[in-house]
PyMOL Python script that loads the backbone (N, CA, C, O; Angstrom):
from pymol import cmd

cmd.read_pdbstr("""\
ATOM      1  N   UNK A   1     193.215 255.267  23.601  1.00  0.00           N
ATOM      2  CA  UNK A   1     193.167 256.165  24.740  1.00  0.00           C
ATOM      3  C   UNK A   1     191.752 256.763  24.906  1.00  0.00           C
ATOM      4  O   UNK A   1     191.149 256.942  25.964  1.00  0.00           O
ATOM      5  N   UNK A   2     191.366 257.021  23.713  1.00  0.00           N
ATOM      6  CA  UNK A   2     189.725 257.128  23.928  1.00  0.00           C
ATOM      7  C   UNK A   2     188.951 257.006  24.558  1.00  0.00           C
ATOM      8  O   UNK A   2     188.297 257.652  25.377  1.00  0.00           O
ATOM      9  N   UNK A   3     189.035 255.606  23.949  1.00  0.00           N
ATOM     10  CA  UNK A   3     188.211 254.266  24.232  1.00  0.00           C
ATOM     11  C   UNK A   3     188.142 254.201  26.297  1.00  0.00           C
ATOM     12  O   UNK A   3     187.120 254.305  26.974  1.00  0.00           O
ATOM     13  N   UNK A   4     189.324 254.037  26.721  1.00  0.00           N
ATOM     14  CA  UNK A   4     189.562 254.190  28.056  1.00  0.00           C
ATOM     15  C   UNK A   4     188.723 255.505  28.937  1.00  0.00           C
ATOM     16  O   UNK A   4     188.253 255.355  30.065  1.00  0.00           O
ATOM     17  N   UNK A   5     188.670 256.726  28.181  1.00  0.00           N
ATOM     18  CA  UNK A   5     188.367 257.931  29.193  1.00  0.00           C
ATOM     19  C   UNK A   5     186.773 257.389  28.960  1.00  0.00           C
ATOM     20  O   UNK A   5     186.146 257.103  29.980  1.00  0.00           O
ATOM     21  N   UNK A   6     186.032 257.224  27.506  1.00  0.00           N
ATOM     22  CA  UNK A   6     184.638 257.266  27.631  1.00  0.00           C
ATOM     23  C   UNK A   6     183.991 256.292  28.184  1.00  0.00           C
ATOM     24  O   UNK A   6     182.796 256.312  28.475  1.00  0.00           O
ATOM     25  N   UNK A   7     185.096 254.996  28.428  1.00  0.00           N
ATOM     26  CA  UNK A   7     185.060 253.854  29.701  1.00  0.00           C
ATOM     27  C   UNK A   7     184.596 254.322  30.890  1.00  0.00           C
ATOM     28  O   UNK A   7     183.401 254.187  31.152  1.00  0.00           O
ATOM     29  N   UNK A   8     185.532 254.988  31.854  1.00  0.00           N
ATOM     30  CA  UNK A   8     185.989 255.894  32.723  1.00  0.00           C
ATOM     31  C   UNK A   8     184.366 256.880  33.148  1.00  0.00           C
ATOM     32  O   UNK A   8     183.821 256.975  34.248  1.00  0.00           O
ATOM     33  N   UNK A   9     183.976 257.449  31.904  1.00  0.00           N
ATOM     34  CA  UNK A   9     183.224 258.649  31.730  1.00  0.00           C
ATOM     35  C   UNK A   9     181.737 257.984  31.786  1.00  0.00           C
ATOM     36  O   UNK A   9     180.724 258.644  32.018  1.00  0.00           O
ATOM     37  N   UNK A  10     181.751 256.667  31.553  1.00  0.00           N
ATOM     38  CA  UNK A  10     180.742 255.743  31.888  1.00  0.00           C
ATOM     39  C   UNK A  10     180.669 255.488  33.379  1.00  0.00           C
ATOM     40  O   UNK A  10     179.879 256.007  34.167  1.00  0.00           O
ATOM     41  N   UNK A  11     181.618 254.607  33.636  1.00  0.00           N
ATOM     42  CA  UNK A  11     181.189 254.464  34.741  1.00  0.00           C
ATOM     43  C   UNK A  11     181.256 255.671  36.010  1.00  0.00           C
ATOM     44  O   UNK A  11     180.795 255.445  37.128  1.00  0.00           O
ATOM     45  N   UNK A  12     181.780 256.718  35.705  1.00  0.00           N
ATOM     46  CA  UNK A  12     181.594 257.901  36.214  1.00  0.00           C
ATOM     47  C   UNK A  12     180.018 257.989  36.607  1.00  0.00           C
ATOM     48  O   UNK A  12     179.483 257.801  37.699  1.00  0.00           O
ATOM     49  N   UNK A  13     179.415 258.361  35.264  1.00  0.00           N
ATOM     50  CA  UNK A  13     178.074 258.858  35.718  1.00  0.00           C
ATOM     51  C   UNK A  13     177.040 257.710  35.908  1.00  0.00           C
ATOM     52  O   UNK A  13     175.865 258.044  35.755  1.00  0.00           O
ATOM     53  N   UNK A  14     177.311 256.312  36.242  1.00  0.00           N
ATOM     54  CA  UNK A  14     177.429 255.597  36.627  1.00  0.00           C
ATOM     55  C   UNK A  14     176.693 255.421  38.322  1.00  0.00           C
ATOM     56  O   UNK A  14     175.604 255.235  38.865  1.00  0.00           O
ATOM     57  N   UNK A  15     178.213 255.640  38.664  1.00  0.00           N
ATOM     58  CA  UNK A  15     178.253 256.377  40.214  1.00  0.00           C
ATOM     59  C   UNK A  15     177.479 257.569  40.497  1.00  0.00           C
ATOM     60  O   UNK A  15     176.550 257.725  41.289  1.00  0.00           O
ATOM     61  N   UNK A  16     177.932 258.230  39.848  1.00  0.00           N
ATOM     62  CA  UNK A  16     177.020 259.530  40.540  1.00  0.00           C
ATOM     63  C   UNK A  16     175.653 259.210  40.498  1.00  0.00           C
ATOM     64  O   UNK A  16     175.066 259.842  41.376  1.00  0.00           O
ATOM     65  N   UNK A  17     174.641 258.244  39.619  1.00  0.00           N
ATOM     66  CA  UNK A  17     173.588 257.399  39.538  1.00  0.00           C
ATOM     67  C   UNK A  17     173.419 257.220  41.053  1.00  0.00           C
ATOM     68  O   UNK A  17     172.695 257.930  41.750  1.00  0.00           O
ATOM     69  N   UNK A  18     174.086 256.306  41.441  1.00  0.00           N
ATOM     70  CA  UNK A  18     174.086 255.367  42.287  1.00  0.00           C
ATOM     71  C   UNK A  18     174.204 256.241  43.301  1.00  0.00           C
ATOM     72  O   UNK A  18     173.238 256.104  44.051  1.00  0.00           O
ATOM     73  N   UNK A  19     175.133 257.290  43.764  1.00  0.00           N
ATOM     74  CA  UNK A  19     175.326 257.875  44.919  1.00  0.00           C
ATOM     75  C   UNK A  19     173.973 259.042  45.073  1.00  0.00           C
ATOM     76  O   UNK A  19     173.797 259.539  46.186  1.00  0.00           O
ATOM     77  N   UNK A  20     173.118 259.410  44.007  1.00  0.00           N
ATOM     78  CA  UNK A  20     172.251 260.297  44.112  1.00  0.00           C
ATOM     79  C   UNK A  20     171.064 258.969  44.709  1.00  0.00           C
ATOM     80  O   UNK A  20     170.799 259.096  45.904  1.00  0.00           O
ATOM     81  N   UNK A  21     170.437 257.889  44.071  1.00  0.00           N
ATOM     82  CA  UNK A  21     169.646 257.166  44.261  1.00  0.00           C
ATOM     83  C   UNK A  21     170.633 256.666  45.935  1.00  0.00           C
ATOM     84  O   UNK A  21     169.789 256.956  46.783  1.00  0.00           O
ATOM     85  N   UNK A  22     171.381 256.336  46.405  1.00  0.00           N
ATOM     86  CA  UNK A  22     171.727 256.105  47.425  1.00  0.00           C
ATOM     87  C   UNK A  22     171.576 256.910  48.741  1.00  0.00           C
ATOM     88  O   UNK A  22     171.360 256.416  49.848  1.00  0.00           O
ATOM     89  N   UNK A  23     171.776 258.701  48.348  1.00  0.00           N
ATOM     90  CA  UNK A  23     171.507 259.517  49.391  1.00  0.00           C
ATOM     91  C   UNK A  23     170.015 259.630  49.668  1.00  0.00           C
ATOM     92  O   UNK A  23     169.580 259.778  50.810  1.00  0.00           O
ATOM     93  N   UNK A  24     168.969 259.529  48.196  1.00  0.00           N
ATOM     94  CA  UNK A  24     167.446 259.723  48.675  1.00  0.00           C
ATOM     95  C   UNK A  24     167.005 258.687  49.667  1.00  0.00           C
ATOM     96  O   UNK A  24     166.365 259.069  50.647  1.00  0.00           O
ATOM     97  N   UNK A  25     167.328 257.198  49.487  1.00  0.00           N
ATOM     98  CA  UNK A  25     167.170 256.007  50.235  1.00  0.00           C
ATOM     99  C   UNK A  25     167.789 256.725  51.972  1.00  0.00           C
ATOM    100  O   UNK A  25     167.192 256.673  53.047  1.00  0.00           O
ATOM    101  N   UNK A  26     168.749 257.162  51.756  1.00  0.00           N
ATOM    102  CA  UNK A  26     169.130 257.171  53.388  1.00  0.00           C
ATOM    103  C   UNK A  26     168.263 258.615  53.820  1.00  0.00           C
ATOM    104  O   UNK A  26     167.941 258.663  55.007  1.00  0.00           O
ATOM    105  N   UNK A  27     167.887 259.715  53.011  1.00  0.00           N
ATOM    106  CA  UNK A  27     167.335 260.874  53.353  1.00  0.00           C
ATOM    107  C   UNK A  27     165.855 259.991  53.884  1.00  0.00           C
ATOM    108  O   UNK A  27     165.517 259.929  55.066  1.00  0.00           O
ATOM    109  N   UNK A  28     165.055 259.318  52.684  1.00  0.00           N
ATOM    110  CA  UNK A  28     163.763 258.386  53.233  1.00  0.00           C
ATOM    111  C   UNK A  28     163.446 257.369  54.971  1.00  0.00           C
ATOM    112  O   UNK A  28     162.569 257.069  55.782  1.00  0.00           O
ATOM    113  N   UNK A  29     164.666 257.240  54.709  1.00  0.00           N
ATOM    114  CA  UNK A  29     165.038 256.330  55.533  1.00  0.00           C
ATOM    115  C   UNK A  29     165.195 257.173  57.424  1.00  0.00           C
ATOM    116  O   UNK A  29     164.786 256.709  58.488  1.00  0.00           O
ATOM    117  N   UNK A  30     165.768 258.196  57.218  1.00  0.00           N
ATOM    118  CA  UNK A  30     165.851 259.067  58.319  1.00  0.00           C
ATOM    119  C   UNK A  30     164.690 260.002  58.628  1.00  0.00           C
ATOM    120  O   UNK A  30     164.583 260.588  59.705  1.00  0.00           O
ATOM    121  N   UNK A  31     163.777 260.113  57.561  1.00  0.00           N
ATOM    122  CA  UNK A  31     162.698 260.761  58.273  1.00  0.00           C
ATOM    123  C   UNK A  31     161.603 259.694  58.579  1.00  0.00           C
ATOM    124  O   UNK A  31     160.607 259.907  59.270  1.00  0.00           O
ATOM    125  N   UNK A  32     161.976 258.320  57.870  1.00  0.00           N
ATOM    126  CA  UNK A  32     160.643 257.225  58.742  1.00  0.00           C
ATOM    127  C   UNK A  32     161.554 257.179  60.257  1.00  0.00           C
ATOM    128  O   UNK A  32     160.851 256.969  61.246  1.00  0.00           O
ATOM    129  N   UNK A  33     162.837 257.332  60.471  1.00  0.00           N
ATOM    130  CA  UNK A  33     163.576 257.283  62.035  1.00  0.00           C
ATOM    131  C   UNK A  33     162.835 258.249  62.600  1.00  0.00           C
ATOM    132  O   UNK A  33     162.329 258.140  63.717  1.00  0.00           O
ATOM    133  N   UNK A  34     162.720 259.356  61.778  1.00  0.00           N
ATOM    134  CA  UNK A  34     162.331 260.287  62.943  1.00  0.00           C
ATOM    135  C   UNK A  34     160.735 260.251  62.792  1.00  0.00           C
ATOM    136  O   UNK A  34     160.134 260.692  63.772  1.00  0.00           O
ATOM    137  N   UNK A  35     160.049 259.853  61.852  1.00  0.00           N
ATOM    138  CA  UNK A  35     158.363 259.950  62.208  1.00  0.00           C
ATOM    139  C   UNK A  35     158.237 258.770  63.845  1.00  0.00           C
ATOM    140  O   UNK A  35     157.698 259.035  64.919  1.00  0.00           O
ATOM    141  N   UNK A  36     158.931 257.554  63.435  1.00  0.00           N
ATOM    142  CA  UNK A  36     159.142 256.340  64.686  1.00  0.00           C
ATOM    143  C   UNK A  36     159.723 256.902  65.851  1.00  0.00           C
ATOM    144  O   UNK A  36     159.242 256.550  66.928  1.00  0.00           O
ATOM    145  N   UNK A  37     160.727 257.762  65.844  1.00  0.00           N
ATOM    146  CA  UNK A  37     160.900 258.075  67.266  1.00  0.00           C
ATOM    147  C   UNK A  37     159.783 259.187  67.699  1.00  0.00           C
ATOM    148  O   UNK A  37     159.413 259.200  68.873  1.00  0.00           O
ATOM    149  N   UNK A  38     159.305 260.014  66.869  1.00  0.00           N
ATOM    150  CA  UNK A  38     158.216 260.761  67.872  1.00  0.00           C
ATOM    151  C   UNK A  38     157.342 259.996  67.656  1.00  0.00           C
ATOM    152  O   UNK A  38     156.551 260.884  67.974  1.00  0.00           O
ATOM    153  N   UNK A  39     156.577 259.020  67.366  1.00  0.00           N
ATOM    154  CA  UNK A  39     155.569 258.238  67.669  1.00  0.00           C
ATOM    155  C   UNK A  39     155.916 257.192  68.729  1.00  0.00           C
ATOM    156  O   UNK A  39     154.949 256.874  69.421  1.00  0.00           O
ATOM    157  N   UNK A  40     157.050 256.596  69.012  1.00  0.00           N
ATOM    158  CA  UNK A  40     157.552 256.053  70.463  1.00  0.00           C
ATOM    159  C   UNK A  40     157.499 257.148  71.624  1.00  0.00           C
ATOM    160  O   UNK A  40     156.973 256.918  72.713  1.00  0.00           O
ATOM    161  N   UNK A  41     158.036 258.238  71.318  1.00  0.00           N
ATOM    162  CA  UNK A  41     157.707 259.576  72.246  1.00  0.00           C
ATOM    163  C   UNK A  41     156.457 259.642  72.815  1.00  0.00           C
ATOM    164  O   UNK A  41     156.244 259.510  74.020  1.00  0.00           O
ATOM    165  N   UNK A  42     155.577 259.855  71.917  1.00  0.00           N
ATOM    166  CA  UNK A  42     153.942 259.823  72.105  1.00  0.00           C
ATOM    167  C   UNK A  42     153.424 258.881  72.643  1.00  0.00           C
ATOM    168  O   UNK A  42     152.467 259.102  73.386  1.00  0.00           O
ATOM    169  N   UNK A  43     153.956 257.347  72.411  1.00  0.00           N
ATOM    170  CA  UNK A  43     153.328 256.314  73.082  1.00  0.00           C
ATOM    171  C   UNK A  43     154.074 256.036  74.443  1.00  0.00           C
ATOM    172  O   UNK A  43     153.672 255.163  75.213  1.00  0.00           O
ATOM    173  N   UNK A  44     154.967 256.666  74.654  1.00  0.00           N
ATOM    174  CA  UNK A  44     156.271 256.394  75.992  1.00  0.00           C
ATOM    175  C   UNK A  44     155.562 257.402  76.668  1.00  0.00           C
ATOM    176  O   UNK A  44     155.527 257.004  77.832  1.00  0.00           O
ATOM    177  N   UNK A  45     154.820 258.773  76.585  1.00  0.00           N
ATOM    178  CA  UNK A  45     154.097 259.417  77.229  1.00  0.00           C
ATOM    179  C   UNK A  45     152.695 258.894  77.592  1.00  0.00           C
ATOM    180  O   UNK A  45     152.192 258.976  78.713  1.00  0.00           O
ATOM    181  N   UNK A  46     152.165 258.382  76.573  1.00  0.00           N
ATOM    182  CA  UNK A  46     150.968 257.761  77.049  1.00  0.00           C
ATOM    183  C   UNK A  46     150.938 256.889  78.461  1.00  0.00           C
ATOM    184  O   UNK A  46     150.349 257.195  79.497  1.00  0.00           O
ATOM    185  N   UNK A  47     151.685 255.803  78.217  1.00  0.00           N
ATOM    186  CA  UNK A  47     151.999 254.847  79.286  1.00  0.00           C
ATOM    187  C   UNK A  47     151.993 255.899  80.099  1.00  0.00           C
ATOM    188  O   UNK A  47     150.924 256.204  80.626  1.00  0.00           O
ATOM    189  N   UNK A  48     153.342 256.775  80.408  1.00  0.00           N
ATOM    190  CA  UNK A  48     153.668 257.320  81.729  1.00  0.00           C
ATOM    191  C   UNK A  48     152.722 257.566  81.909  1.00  0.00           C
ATOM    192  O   UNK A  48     152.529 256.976  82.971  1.00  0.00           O
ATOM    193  N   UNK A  49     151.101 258.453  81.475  1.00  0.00           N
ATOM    194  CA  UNK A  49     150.319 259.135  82.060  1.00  0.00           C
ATOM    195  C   UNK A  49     149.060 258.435  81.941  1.00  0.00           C
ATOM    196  O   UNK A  49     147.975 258.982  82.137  1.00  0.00           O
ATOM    197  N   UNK A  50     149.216 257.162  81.604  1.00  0.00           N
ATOM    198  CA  UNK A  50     148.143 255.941  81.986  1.00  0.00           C
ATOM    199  C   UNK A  50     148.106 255.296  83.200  1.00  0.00           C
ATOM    200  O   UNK A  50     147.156 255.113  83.960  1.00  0.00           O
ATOM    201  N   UNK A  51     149.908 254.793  83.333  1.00  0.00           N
ATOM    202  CA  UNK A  51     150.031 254.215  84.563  1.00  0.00           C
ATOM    203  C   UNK A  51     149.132 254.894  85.768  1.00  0.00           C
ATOM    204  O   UNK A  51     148.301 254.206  86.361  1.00  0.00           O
ATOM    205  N   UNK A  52     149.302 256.006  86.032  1.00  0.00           N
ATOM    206  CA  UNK A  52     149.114 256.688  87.108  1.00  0.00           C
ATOM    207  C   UNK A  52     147.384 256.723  87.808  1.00  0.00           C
ATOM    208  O   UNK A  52     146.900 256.637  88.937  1.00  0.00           O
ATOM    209  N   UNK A  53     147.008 256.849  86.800  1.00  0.00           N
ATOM    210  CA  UNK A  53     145.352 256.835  86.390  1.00  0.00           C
ATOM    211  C   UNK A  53     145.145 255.525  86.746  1.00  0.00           C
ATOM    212  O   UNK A  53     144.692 255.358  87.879  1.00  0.00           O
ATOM    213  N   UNK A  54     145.442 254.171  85.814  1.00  0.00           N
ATOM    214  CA  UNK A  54     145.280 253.147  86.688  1.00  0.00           C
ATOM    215  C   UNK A  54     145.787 252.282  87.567  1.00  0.00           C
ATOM    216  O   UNK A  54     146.280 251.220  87.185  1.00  0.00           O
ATOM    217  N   UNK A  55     145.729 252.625  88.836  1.00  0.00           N
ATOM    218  CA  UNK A  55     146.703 252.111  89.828  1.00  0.00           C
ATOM    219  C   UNK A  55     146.233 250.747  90.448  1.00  0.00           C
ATOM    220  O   UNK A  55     146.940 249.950  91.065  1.00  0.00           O
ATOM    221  N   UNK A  56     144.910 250.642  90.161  1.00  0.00           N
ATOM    222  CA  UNK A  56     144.382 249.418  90.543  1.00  0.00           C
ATOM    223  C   UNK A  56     144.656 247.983  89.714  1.00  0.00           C
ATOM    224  O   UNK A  56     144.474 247.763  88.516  1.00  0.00           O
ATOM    225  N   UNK A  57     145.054 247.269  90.543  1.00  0.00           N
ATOM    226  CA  UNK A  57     145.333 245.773  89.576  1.00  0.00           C
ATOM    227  C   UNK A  57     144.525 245.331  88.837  1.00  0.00           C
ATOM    228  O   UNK A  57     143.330 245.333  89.130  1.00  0.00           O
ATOM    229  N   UNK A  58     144.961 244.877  87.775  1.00  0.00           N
ATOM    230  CA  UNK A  58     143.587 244.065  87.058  1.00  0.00           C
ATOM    231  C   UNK A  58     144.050 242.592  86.991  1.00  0.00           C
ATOM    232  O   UNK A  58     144.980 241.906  87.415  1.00  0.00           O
ATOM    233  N   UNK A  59     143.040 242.465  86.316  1.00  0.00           N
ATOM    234  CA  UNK A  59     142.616 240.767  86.536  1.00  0.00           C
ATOM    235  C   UNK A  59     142.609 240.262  85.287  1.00  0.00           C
ATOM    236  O   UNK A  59     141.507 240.248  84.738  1.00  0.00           O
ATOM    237  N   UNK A  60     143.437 239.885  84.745  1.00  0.00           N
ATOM    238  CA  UNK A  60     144.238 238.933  82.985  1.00  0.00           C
ATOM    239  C   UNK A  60     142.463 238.113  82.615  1.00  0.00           C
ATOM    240  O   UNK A  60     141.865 237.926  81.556  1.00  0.00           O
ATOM    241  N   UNK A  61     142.162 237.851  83.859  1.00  0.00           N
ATOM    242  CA  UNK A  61     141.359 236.322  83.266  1.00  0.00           C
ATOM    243  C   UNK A  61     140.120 237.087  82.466  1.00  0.00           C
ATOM    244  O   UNK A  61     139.561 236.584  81.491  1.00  0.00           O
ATOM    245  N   UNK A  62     139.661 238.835  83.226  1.00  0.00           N
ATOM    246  CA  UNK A  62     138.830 239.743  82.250  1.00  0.00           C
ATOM    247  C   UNK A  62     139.238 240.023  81.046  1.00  0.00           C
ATOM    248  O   UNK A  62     138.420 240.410  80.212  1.00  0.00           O
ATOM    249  N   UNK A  63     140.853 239.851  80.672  1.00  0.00           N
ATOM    250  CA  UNK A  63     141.343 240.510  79.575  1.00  0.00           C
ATOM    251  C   UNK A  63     141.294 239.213  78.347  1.00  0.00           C
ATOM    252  O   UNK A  63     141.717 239.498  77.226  1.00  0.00           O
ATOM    253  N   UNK A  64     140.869 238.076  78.562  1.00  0.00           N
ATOM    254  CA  UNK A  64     140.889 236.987  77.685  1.00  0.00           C
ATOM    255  C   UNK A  64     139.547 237.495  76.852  1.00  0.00           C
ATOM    256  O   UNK A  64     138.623 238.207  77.244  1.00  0.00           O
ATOM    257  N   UNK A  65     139.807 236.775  75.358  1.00  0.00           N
ATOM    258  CA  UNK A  65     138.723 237.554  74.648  1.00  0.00           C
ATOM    259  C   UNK A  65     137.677 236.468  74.561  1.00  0.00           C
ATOM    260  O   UNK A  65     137.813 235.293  74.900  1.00  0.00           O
ATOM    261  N   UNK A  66     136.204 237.279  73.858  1.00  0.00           N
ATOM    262  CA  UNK A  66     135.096 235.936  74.515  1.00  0.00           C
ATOM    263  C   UNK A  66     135.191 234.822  74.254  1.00  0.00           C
ATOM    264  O   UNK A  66     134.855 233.978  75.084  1.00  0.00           O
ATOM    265  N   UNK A  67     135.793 234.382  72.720  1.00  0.00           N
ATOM    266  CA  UNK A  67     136.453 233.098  72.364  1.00  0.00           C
ATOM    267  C   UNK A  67     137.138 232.136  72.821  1.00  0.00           C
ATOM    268  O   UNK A  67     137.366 231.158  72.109  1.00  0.00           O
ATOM    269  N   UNK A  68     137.681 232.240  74.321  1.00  0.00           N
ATOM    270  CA  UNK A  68     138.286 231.172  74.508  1.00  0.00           C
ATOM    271  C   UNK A  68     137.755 230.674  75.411  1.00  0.00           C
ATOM    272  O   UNK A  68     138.143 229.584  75.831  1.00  0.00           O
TER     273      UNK A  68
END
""", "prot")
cmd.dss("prot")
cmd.show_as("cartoon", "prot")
cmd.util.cbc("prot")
cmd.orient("prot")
């Protein structure tokens, strides 16, 4: 009967291993979500307040680099 609980008492702390190393991964994990969504924020503002500024068409064949 022992033998069984310090079984038990193993893989107990075991788990709790695993569920502590499991919550830091998802805590890590949600603040690179949120550094990425305000840096999409920042760049989703840029655009909006680029577009406007340049309203004139451009021309692709200037945008090729000198290499080709």
């Amino acid at each position: 009967m022992e033998d069984r609980i310090n079984h038990l008492e193993g893989k107990l702390c075991l788990a709790e291993d695993l569920l502590d190393e499991l919550n830091r991964t998802v805590f890590r994990q949600q603040e690179q979500l949120d550094q990425l969504q305000a840096q999409i924020r920042l760049l989703y503002q840029q655009m909006q307040g680029g577009s406007s500024a340049s309203a004139e068409p451009r021309d692709l064949r200037e945008e090729i680099p000198p290499h080709y």
